[in-house]
C-alpha positions as CSV (number, residue, x, y, z in Angstrom):
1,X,29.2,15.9,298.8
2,X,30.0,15.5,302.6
3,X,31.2,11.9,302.5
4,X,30.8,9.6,306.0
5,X,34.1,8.4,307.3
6,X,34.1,5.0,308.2
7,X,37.9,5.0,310.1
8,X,39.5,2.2,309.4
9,X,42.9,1.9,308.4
10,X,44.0,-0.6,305.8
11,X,46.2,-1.8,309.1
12,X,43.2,-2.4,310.5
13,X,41.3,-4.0,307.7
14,X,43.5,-6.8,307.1
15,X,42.9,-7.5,310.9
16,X,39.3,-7.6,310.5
17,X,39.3,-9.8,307.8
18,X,41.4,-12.5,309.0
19,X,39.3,-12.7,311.8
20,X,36.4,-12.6,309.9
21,X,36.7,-14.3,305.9
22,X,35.5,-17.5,306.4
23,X,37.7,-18.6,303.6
24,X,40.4,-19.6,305.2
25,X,43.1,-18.9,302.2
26,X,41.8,-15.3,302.0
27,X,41.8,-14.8,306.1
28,X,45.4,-16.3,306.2
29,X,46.7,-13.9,303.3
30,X,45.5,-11.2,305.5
31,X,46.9,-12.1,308.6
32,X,50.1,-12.1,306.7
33,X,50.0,-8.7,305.9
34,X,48.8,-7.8,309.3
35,X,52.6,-9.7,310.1
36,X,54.5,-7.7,307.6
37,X,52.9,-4.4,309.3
38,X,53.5,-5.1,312.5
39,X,56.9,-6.0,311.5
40,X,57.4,-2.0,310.0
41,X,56.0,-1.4,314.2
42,X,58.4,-3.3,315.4
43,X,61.3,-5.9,315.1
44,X,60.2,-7.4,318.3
45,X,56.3,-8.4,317.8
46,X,55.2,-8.5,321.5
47,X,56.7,-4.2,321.5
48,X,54.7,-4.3,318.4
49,X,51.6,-5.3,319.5
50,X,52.4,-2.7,322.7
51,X,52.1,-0.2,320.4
52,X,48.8,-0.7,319.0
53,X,45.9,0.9,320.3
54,X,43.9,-0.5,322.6
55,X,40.8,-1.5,320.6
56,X,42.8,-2.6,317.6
57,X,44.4,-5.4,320.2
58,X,41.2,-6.5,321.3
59,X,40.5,-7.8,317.5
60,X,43.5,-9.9,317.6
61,X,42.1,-13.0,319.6
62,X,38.9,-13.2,316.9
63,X,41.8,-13.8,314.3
64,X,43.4,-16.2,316.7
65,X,39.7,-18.3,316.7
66,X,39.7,-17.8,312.8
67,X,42.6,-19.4,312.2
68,X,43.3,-21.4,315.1
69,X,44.4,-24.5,312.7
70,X,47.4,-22.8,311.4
71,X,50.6,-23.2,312.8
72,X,52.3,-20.1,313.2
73,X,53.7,-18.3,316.8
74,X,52.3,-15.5,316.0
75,X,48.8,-16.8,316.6
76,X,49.8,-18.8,319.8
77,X,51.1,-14.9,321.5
78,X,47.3,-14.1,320.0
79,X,46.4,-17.5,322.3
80,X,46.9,-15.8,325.2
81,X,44.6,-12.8,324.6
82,X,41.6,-15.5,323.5
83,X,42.3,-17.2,327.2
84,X,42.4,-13.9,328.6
85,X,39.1,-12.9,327.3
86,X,37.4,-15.6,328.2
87,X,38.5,-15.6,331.7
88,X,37.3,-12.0,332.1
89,X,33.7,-12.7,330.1
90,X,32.5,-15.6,332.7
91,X,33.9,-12.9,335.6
92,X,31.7,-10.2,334.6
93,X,29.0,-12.4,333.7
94,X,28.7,-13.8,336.9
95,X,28.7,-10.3,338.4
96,X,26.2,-9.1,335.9
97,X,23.7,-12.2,337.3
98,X,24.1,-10.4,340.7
99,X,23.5,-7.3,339.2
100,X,20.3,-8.2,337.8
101,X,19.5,-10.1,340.9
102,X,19.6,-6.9,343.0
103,X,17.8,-4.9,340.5
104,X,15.0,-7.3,340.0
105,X,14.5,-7.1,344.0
106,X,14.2,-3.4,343.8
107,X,12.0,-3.4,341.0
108,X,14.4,-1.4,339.0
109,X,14.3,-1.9,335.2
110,X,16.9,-2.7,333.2
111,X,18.7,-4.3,330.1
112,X,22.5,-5.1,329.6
113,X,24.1,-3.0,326.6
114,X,26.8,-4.3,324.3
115,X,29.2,-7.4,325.6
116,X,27.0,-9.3,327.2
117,X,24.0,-9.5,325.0
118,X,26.0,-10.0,322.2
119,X,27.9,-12.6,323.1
120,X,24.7,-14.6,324.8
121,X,22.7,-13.8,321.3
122,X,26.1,-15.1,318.9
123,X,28.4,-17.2,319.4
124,X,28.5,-17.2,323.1
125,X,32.1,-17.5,323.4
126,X,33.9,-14.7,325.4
127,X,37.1,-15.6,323.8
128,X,36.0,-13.8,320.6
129,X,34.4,-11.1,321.9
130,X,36.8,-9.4,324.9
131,X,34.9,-7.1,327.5
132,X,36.4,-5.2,330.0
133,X,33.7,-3.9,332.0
134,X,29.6,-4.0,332.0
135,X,27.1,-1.9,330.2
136,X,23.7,-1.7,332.3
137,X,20.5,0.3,331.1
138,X,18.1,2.3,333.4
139,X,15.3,4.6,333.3
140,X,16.4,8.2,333.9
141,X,13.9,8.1,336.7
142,X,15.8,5.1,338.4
143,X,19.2,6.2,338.2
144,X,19.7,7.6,341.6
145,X,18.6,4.5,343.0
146,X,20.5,1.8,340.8
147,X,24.0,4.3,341.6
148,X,23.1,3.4,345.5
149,X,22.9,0.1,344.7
150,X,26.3,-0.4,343.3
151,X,27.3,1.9,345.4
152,X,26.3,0.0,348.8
153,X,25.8,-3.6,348.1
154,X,28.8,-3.7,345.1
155,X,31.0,-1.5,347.2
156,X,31.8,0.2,343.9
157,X,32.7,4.0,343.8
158,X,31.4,6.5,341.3
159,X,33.9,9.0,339.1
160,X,34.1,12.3,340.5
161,X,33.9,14.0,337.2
162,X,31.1,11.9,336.1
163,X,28.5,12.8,338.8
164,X,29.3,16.2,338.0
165,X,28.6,16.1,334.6
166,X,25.1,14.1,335.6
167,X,24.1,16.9,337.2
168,X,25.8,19.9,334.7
169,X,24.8,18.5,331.6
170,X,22.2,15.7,329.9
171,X,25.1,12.8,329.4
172,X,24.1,9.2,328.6
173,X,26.0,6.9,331.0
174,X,28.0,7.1,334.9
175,X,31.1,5.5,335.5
176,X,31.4,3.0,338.3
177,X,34.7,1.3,339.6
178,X,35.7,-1.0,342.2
179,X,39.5,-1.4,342.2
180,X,41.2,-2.1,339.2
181,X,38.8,-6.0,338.4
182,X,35.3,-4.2,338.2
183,X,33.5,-1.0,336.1
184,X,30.1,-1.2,335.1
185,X,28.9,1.9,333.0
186,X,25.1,2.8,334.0
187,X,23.8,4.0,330.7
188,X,20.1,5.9,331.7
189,X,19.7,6.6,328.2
190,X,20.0,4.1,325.4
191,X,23.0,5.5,323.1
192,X,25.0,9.1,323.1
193,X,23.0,10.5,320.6
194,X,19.3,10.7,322.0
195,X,19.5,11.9,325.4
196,X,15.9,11.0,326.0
197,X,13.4,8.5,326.0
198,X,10.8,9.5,323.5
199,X,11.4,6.6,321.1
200,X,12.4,3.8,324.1
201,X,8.9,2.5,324.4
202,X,9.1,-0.2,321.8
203,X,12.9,-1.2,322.9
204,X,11.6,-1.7,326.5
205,X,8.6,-3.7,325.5
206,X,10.4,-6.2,322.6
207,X,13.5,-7.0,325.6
208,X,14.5,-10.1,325.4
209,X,15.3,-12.6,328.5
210,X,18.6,-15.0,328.5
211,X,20.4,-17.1,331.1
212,X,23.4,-15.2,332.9
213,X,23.7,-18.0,335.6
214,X,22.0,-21.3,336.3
215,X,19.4,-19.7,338.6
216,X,19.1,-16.1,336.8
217,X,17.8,-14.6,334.2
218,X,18.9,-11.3,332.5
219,X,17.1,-8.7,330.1
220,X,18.9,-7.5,327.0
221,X,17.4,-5.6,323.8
222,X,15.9,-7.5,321.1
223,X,18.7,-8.3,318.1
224,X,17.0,-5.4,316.1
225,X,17.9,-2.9,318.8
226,X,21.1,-4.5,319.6
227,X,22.0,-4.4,316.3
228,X,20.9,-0.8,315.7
229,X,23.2,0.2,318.8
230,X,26.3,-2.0,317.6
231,X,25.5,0.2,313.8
232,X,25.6,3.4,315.9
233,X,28.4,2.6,318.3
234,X,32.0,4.1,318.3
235,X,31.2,6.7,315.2
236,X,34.2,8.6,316.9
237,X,36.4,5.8,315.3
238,X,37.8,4.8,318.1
239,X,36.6,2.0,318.7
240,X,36.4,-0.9,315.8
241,X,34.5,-3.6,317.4
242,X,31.5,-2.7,315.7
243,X,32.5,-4.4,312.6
244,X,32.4,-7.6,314.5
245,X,29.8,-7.5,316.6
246,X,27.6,-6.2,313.5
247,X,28.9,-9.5,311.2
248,X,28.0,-11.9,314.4
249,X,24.5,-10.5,314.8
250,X,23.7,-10.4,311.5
251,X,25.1,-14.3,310.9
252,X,22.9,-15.4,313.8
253,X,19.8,-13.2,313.4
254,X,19.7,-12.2,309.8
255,X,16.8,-13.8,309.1
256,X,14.8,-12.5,312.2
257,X,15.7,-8.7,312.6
258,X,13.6,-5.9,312.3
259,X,15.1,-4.2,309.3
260,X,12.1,-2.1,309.0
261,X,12.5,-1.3,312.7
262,X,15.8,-0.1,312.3
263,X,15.4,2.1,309.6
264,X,12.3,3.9,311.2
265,X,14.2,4.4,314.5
266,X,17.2,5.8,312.7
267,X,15.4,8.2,310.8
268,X,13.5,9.4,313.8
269,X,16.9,10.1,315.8
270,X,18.3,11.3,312.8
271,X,21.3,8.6,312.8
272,X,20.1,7.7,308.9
273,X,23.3,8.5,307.7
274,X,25.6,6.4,309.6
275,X,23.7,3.1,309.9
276,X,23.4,3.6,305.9
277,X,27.1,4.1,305.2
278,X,28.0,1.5,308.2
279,X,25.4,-1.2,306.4
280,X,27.1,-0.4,302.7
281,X,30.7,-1.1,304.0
282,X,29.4,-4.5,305.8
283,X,28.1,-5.5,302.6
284,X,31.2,-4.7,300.3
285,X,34.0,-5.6,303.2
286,X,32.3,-8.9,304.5
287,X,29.7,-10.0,302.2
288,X,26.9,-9.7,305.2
289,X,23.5,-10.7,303.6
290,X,21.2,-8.2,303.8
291,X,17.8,-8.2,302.3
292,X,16.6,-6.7,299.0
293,X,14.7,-4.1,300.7
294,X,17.4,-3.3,302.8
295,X,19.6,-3.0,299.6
296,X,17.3,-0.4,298.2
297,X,17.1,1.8,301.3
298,X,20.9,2.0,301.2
299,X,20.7,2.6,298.0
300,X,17.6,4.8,297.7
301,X,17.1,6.5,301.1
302,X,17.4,10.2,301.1
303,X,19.2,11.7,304.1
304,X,19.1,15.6,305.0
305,X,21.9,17.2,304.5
306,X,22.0,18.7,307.8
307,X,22.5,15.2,308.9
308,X,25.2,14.7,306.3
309,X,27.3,17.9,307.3
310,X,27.1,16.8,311.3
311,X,28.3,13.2,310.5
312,X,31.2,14.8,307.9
313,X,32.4,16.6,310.9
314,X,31.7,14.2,313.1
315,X,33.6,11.2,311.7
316,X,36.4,13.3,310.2
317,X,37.2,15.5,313.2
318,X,39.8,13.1,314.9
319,X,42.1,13.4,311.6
320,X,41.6,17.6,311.3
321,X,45.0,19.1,311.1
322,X,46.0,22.6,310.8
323,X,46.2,21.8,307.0
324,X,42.3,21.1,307.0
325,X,40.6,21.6,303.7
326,X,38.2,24.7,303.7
327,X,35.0,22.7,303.6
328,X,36.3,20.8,306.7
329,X,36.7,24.0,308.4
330,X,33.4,25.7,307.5
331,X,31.3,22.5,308.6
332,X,33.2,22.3,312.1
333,X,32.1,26.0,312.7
334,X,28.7,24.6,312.0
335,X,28.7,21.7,313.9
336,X,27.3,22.8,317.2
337,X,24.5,24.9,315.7
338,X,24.0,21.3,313.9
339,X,24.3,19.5,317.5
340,X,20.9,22.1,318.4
341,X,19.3,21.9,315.7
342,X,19.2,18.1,315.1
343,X,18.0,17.5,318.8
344,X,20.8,15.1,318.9
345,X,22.0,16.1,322.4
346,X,18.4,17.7,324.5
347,X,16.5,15.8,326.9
348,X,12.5,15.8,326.2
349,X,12.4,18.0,329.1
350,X,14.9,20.6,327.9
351,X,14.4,23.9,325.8
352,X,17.0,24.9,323.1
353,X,18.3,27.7,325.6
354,X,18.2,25.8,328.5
355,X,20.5,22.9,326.6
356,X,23.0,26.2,325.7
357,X,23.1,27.2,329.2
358,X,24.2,23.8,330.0
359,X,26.5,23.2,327.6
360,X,28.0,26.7,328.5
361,X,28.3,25.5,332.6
362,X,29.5,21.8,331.2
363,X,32.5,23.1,329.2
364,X,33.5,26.1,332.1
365,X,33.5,23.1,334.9
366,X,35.5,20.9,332.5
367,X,38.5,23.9,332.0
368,X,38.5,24.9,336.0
369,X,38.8,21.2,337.0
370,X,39.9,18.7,334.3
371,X,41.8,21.2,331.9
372,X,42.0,19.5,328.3
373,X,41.3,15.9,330.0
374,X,38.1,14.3,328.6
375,X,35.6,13.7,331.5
376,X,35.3,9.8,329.7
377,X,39.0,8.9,329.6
């Protein structure tokens, strides 16, 4: 009844799977109709490719990698983006090795998020996988002190808006920038949908260690948890990278994640409902193996329907027009009753009515200062 929204375009499709088919016929017939589309963008591909958003460019150098053995110009202009990528990965990489360096000395713990650990558990090859700033984890209690850090020793400077949201509302992450070459997003809690730590003792104890530089080490969740953040990641649909990063950890881990883990975790956080619709459109887009008994929990799983109705809204609200179907409109006036009610957004420290109150400050401060501009753009 209140279907989950997985956001991709058929645009957006074909791009995904000729960067991901590993039938090289089928990839190749995709990448021509990613040709003809770009074509109805624009005459001139390099305006076309201007025109795309953002995160849909960012796929183009994995479809570069996929079919580098083809001759075509089209894929050489994608050249450039691969080189690009790869360039940037080893840049942050190295900073992340000081990072972890300083952290370690001040006893801070910590775990890189996202890029990093993906690309050092896959394929390692930054090419693939573009980046374009770092994703660090704290405890809540160790925040202050890793901001002063990067603050001080990285001479890095933190977002107005964010600190001000830190301290008017329970958000997940802080902005840091130095210049325009260097932003490393301090996540203190472990994705946007559980501002606490309640169920973070496993994920600290099962980290993993890899190598960011010949003399350090770095920590990064194990592949279950990485894997349950990639499912989790970008259910605004703005972001597509998922898909990618999901296929890649599954290809290399499959046989050594923690379905059962996963499951558990998403039940408890009540994020059932995406990581089941997510897993089904893997399955029937890219053929990811999964195992039986994951099969049968996508399959046989029941999911509240209070979950259901936030993640309708939720993954549908980018594309509600003025037209919006009466359903759309009567679960959107539910939504933030459904945002309480599923504890998706209250710290373990906060009440229900002391969450309101700062919700109610949040959104005031956001009018008087920022007008309709999003505090994360």
């Amino acid at each position: 009844m209140f279907p989950f929204n997985i956001g991709i375009d058929n645009f957006t499709r074909h791009i995904l799977l000729a960067a991901l088919c590993l039938d090289k016929e089928k990839a190749l017939s995709h990448f021509e109709k990613v040709k003809l589309a770009l074509a109805k963008i624009d005459t001139e591909t390099n305006r076309a490719i201007l025109n795309l958003e953002d995160d849909t460019k960012k796929l183009l150098a994995q479809v570069y990698f996929n079919l580098k053995d083809v001759d075509d110009s089209l894929l050489e202009q994608f050249k450039l983006d691969y080189k690009a990528n790869t360039l940037n990965g080893k840049y942050y990489l190295n900073i992340a090795a000081q990072i972890a360096r300083v952290f370690e000395s001040n006893r801070i713990p910590y775990m890189f998020l996202k890029g990093i650990p993906i690309v050092l558990q896959t394929h390692q090859n930054f090419g693939v996988r573009p980046m374009t700033d770092i994703d660090v984890l704290v405890p809540p209690e160790k925040l202050e002190m890793a901001m002063q850090i990067l603050v001080e020793q990285f001479s890095m400077k933190i977002r107005n808006y964010d600190l001000a949201f830190y301290h008017n509302n329970i958000i997940h992450a802080i902005t840091l920038r130095r210049a325009a070459n260097l932003q490393v997003d301090l996540h203190f809690y472990f994705h946007d949908f559980a501002y606490h730590t309640i169920h973070d003792n496993q994920l600290w104890a099962t980290c993993q260690k890899v190598q960011l530089s010949s003399s350090q080490l770095g920590f990064i969740p194990s592949p279950s948890f990485l894997l349950y953040r990639t499912l989790i990641h970008g259910l605004d649909g703005k972001a597509h990278r998922w898909v990618t990063d999901c296929v890649a950890l599954v290809d290399f881990h499959g046989k050594t994640i923690n379905w059962k883990e996963i499951f558990e975790l998403a039940k408890k956080q009540k994020m059932l409902w995406p990581v089941i619709n997510r897993l089904k459109f893997l399955k029937e887009e890219f053929s990811i193996p999964l195992p039986n008994e994951v099969e049968l929990s996508i399959a046989n799983e029941k999911v509240s329907i209070l979950e259901q109705i936030y993640f309708f809204y939720y993954s549908n609200r980018r594309e509600v027009k003025s037209s919006q179907s009466y359903l759309l409109k009567l679960v959107a006036r539910t939504f933030l009753f459904l945002d309480f009610h599923l504890y998706k957004r209250i710290s373990e420290k906060g009440s229900l009515f002391r969450y309101y109150n700062k919700r109610k400050r949040v959104i005031t401060y956001t009018k008087k200062n920022f007008s309709n501009k999003s505090p994360y753009e």
